[in-house]
N, C-alpha and C positions, 0 to 999 in steps of 0.2 A: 234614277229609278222611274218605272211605268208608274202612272196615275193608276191606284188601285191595287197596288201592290206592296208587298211588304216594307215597313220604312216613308208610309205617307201620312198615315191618320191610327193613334191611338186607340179607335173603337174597330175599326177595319183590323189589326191586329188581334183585338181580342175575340170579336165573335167569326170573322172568316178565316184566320190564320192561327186560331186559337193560341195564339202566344200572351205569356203573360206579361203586362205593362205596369200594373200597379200594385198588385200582390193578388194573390189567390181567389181570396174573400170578394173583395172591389170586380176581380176578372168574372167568377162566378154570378155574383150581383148585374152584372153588364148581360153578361149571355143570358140571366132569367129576362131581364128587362125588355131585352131584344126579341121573345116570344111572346110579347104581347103588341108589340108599336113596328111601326116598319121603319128600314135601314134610314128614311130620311127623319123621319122623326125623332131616331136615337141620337142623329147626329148632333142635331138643333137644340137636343133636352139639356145640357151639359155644355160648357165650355172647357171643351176637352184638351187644350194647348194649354191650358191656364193652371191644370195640375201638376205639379210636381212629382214626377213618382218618386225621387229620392227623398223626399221632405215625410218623415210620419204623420206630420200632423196635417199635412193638406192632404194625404191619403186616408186618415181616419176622418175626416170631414168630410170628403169625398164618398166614403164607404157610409154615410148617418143617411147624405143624400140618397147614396142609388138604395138604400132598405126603405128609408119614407116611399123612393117614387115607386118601386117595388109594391108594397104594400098599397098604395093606392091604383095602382094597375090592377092587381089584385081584386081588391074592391068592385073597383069598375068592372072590371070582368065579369064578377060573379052578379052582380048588380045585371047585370045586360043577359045576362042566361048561361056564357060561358062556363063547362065543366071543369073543372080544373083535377 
């Protein structure tokens, strides 16, 4: 498979290929995340090989994380003048 294309990178499937990797909730969480920070940034936020999507509970720990960084994106945003 090409570098960049589907079946390379867990985050690259969820927000460029919108398929889901981790479940719904987690997918959705990823693509807000991703309209605040840029593609290198979201890469680097996360050690995204390191989740299991078949395990629930490293998916719901995973899902605690991306609402925290969510919300502090958030934050900052509005903090900095951003309209939301």
């Amino acid at each position: 498979m090409a570098p960049g294309g589907p079946g390379d990178h867990p985050m690259t499937h969820i927000v460029k290929y919108n398929l889901e990797v981790f479940n719904h909730t987690c997918d959705e969480l990823v693509r807000e995340i991703a309209k605040f920070v840029s593609f290198n940034e979201l890469s680097e936020m996360f050690d995204w090989f390191s989740i299991n999507p078949s395990s629930k509970s490293e998916v719901e720990e995973f899902e605690v994380q991306l609402k925290a960084k969510l919300q502090f994106l958030r934050e900052q945003a509005e903090k900095n003048g951003w309209e939301l």
